[in-house]
KEVO-270596 format. One record per residue (C-alpha): residue number from 1; residue in one letter; x, y, z. Coordinates in nm, 4 decimals. Each point is the difference from the previous one (the first is absolute). Example, Ala and Ser with C-alpha at 12.3 -4.5 7.8 and 13.67 -1.06 7.14 Angstrom:
<recs>
1 / A / 1.2300 / -0.4500 / 0.7800;
2 / S / 0.1370 / 0.3440 / -0.0660;
</recs>
This chain:
<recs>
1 / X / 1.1336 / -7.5100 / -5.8200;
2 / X / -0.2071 / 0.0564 / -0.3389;
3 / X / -0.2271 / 0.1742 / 0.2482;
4 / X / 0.1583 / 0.1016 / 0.2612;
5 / X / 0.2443 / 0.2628 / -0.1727;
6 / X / -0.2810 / 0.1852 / -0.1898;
7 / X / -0.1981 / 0.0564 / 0.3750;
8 / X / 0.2826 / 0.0939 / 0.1980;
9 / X / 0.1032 / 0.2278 / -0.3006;
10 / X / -0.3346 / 0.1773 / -0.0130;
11 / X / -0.0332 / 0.0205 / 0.4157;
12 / X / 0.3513 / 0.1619 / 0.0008;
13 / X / -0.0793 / 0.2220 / -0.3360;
14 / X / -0.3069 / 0.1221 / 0.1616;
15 / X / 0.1591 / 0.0912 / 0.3590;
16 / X / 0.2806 / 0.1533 / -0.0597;
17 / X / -0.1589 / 0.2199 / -0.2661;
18 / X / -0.2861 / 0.0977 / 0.1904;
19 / X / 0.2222 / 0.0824 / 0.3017;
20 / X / 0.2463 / 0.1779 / -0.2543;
21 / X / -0.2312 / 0.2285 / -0.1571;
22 / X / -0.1372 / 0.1158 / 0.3841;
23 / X / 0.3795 / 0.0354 / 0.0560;
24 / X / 0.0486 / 0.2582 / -0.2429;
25 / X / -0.3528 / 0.1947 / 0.1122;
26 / X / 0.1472 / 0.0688 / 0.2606;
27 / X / 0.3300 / 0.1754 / -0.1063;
28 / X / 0.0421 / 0.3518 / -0.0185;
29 / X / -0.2316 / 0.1317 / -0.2798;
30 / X / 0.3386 / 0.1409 / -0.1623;
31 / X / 0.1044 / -0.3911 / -0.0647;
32 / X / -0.3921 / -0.0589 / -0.2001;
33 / X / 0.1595 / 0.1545 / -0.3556;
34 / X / 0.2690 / -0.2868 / 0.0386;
35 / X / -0.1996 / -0.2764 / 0.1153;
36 / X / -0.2600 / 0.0680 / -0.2821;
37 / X / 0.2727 / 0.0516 / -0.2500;
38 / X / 0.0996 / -0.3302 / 0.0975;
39 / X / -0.3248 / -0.1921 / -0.0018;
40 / X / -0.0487 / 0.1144 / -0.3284;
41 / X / 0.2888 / -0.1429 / -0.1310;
42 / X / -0.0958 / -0.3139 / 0.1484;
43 / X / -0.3216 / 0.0629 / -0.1744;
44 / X / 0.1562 / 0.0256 / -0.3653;
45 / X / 0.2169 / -0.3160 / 0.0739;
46 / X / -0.3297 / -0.1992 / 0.1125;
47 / X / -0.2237 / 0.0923 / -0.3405;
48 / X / 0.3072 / -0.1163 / -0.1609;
49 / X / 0.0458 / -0.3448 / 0.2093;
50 / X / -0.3730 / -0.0039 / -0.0611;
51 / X / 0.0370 / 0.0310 / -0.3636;
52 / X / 0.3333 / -0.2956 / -0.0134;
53 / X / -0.1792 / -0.2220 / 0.2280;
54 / X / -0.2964 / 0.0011 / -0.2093;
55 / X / 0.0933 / -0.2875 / -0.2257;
56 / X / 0.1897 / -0.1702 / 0.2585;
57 / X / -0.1659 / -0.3092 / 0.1475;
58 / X / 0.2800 / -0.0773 / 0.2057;
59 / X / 0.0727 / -0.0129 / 0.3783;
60 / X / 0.2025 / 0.2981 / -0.0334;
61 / X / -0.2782 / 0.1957 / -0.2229;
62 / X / -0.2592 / -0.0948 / 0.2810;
63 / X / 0.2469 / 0.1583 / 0.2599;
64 / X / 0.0149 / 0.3560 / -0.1965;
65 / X / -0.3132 / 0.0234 / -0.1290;
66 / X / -0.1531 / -0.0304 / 0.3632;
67 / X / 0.2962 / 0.1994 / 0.0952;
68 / X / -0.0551 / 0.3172 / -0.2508;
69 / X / -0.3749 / -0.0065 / 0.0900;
70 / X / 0.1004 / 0.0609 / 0.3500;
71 / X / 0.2116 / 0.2436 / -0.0277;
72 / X / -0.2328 / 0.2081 / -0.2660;
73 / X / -0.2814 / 0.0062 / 0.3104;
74 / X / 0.3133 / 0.0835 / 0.2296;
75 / X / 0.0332 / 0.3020 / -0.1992;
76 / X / -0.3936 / 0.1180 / 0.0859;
77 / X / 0.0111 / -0.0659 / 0.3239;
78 / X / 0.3267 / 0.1918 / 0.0039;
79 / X / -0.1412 / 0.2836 / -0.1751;
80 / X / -0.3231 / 0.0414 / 0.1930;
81 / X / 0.1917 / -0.0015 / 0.2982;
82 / X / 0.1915 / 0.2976 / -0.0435;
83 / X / -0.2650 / 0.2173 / -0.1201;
84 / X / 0.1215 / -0.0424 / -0.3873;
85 / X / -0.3031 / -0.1741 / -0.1559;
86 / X / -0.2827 / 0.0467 / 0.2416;
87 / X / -0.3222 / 0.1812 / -0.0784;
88 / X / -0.1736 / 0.3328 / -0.0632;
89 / X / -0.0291 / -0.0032 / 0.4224;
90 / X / 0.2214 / 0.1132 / 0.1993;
91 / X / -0.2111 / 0.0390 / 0.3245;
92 / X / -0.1885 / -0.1845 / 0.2783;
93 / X / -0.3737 / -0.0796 / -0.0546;
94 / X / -0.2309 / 0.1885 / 0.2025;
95 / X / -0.1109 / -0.1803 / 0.3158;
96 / X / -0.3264 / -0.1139 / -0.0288;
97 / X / 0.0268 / -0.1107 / -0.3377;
98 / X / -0.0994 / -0.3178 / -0.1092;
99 / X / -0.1940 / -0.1893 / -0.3219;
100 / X / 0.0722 / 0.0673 / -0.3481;
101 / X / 0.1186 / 0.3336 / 0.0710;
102 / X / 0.2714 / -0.1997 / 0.2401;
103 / X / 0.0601 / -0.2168 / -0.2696;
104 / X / 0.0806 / 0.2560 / -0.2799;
105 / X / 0.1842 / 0.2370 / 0.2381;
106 / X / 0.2078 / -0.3571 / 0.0608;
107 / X / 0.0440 / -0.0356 / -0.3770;
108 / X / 0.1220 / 0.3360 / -0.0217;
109 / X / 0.2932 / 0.0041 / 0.2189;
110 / X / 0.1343 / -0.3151 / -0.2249;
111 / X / -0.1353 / 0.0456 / -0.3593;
112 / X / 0.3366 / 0.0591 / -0.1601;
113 / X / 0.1306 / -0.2864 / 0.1280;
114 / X / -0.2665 / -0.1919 / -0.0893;
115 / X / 0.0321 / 0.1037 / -0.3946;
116 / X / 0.3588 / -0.0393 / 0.0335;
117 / X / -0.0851 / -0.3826 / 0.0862;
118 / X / -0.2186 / -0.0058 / -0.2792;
119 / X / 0.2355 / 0.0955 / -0.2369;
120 / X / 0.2981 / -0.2230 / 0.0880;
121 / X / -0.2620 / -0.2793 / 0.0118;
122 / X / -0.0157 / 0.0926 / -0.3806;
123 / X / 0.3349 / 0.0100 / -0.0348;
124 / X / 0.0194 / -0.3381 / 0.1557;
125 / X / -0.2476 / -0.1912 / -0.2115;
126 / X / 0.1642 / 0.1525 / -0.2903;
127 / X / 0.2808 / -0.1546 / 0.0470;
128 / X / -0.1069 / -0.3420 / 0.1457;
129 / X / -0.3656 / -0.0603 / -0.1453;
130 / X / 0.0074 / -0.2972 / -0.2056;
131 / X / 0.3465 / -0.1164 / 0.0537;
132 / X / 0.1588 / -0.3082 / 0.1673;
133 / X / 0.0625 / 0.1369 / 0.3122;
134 / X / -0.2774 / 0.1900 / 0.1787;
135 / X / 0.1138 / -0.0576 / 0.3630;
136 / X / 0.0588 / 0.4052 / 0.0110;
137 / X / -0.3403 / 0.1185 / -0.1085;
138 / X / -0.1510 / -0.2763 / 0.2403;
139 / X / 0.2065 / 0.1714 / 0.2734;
140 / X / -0.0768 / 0.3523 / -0.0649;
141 / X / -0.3937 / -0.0861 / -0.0386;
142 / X / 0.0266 / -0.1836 / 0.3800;
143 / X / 0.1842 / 0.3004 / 0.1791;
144 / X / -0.2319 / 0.2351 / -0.2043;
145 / X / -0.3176 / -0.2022 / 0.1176;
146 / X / 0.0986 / -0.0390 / 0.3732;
147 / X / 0.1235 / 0.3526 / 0.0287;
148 / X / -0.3433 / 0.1742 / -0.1209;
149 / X / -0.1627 / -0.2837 / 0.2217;
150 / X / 0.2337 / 0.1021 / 0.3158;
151 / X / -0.0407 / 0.3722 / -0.1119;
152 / X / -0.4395 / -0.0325 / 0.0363;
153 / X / 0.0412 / -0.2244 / 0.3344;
154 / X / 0.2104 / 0.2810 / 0.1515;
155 / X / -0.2381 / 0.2712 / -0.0803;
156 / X / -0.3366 / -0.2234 / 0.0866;
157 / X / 0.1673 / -0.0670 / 0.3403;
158 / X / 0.2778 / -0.2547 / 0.1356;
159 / X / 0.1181 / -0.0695 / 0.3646;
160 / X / 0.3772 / 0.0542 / -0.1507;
161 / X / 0.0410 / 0.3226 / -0.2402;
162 / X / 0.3712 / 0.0237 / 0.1113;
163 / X / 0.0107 / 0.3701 / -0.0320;
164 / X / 0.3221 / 0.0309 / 0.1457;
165 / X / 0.1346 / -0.0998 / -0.3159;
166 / X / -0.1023 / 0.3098 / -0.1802;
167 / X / 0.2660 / 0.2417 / -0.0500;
168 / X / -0.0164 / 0.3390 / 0.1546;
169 / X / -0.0629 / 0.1555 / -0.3600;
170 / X / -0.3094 / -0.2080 / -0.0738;
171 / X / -0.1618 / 0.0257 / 0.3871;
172 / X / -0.3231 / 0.0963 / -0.1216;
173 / X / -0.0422 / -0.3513 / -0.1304;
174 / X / -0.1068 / -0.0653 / 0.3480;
175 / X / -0.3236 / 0.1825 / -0.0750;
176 / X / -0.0906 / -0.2482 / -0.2733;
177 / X / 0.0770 / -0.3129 / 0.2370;
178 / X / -0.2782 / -0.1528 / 0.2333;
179 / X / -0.0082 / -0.2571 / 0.2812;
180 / X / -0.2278 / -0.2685 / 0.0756;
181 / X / 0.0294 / -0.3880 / 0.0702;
182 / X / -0.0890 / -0.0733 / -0.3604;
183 / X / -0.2033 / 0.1259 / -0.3315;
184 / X / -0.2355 / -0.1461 / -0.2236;
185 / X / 0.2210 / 0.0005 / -0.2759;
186 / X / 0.2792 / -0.1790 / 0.2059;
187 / X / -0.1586 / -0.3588 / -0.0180;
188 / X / -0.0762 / -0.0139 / -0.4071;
189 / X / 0.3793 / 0.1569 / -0.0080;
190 / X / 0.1223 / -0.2788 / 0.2049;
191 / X / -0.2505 / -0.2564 / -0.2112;
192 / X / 0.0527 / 0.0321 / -0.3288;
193 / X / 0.3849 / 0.0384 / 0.0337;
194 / X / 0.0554 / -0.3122 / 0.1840;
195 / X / -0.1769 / -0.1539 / -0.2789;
196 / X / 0.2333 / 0.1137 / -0.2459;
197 / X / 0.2528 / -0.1025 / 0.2305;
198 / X / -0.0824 / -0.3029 / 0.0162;
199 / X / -0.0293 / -0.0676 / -0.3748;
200 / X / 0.3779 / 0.1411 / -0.0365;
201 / X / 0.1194 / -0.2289 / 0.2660;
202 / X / -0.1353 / -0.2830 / -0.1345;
203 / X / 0.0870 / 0.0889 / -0.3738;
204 / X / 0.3638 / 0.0180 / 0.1860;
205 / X / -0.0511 / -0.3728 / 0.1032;
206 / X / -0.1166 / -0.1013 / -0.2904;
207 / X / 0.2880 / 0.1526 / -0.2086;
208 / X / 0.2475 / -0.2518 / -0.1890;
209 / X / 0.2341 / 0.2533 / -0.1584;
210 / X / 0.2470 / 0.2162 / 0.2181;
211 / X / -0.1106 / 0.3428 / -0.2184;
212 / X / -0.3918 / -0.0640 / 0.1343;
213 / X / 0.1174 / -0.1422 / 0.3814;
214 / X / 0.1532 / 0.2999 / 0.0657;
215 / X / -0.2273 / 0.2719 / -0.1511;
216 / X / -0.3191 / -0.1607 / 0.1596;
217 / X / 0.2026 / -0.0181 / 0.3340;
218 / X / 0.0658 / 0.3538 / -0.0498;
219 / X / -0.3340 / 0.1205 / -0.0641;
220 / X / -0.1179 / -0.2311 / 0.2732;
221 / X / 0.2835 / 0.1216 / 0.2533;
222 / X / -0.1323 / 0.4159 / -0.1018;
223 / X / -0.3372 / -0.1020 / 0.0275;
224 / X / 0.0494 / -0.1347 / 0.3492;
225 / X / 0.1924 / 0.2761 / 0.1221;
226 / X / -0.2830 / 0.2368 / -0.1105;
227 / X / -0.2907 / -0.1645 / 0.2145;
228 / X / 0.2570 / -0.0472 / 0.2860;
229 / X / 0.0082 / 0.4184 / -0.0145;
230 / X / -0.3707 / 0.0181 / -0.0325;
231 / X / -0.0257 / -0.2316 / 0.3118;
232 / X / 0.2620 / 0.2341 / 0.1487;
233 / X / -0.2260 / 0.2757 / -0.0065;
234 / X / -0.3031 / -0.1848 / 0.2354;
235 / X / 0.2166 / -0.2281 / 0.2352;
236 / X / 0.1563 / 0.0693 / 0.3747;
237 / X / 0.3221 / -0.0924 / -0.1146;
238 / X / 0.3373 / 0.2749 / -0.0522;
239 / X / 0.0805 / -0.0892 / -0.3756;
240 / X / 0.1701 / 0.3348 / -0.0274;
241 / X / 0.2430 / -0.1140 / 0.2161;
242 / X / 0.1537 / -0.1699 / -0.2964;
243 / X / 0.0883 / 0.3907 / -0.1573;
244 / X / 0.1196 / 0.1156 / 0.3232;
245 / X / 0.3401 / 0.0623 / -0.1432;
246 / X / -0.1154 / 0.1958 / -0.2568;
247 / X / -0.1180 / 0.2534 / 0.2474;
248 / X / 0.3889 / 0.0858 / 0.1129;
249 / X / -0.0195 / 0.2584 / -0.2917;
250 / X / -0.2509 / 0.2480 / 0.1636;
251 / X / 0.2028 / -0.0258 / 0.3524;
252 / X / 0.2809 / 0.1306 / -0.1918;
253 / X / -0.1953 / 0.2225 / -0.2108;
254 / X / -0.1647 / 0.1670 / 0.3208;
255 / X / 0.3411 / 0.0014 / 0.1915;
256 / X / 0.1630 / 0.1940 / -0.2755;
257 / X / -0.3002 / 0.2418 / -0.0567;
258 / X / 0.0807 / 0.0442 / 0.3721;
259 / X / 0.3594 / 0.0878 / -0.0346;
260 / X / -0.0850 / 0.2655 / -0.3146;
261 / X / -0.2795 / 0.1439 / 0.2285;
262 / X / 0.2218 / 0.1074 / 0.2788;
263 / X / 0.2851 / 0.0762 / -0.2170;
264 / X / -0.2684 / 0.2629 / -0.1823;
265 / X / -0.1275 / 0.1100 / 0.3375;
266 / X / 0.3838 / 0.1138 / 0.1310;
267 / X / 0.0564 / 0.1798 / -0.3456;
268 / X / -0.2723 / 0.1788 / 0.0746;
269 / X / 0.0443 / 0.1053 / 0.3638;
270 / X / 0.3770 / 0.0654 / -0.1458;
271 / X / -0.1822 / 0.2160 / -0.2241;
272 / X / -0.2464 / 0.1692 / 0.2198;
273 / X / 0.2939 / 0.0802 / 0.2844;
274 / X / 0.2415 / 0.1268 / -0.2426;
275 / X / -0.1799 / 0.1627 / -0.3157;
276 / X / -0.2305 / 0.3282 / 0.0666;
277 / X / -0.3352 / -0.0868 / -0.1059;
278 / X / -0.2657 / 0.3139 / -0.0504;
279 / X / -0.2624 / 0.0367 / 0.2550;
280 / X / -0.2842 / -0.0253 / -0.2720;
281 / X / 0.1552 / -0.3321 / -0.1006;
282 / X / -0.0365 / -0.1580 / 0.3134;
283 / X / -0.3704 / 0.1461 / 0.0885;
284 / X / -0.0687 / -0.2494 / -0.3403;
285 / X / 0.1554 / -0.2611 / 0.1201;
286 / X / -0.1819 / -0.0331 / 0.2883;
</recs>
């Protein structure tokens, strides 16, 4: 059980929030003011849990600090995804494009998130650096790691980009994605993470005290999940499958864009059979 609570806790932690935040992408874009006022009330309570835990080398302090750092990258991903913190690009890249220029034009579309990383990653070491417990900085620097990792693979070229996931609002992502079995980069990606991996897990075994079990199974469990995505990306197999439900949001969404659609389209016969509407106005129209 020392070991077994700290996976499962990280497997669900990482599931449902990943499903969660695709959940709320695909509400209306009237609900995206509520969901990011919420988020970011999460995200004050997490520097804060960060900044408590930091001295606390117990079982419970391992728990929020790995906790808080989750939920401060939950607020990025959140952000990005609704168009809040993106990048100076707001549009496809031109077909054709490719090399550095793809590259930049990539960098572009994201850079404000990017920053935005950079500075809670300041905020983060701030208020862990040096202290007892660093099992939240740890955190944040794996998710930060494997998501510019996963972010390159994608635009070199994977088998799975998963574009279906993209929100309506952000469909000129797609430009920036490309498909092939497998990259260059993918392999040393792959590589050098199982090697950290591997030193986490076994720092894990090694571990005596319950503060250290957990936070190296923790960091062990994150780092796992990570290179289970990046092989995601190149294998046959359906992982998205696993987010399915998260999808439900956008059926809704589309059925009641549906609904307001026709309900605009009678007001306006109802206003084209009984209002008079000048000839010149019409000729405009059409």
């Amino acid at each position: 059980m020392t070991y077994l609570w700290p996976i499962a806790f990280a497997l669900f932690f990482w599931w449902f929030s990943t499903g969660a935040i695709i959940y709320l992408d695909g509400l209306p874009v009237r609900t995206f003011k509520w969901s990011m006022l919420g988020a970011t009330v999460l995200l004050c309570a997490a520097f804060f849990g960060l900044s408590a835990s930091s001295a606390d080398t117990s079982v419970q302090g391992a728990y929020i600090a790995f906790g808080s750092a989750l939920v401060v990258w939950g607020w990025h991903e959140i952000s990005f995804y609704m168009g809040y913190v993106t990048g100076p690009r707001k549009h496809a890249c031109a077909e054709g494009c490719s090399g550095l220029s793809h590259l930049g034009h990539a960098l572009q579309v994201s850079l404000w998130h990017e920053l935005a990383i950079l500075v809670s990653f300041a905020l983060v070491v701030a208020l862990t650096w040096g202290s007892a417990n660093e099992i939240g900085l740890w955190t944040f620097v794996i998710l930060w790691w494997m998501h510019e990792s996963a972010r390159l693979n994608v635009v070199l070229g994977v088998r799975n980009v998963n574009a279906h996931f993209l929100p309506p609002h952000l469909a000129y992502l797609r430009s920036f994605l490309s498909q092939k079995p497998m990259n260059l980069l993918f392999p040393f990606s792959v590589t050098i993470s199982t090697v950290i991996c591997a030193v986490l897990g076994t720092e894990a075994a090694l571990a005596t005290d319950p503060f250290e079990q957990a936070g190296y199974t923790f960091l062990a469990t994150i780092m796992t999940l990570a290179i289970l995505e990046h092989w995601f990306l190149v294998l046959p197999v359906p992982a998205e499958a696993m987010w399915n439900w998260s999808m439900k949001s956008r059926e809704k969404s589309a059925i009641v864009a549906g609904q307001e659609g026709r309900r605009e389209g009678h007001r306006h016969e109802h206003a084209h059979v009984h209002s008079p509407v000048p000839i010149a106005s019409l000729r405009s129209v059409h």
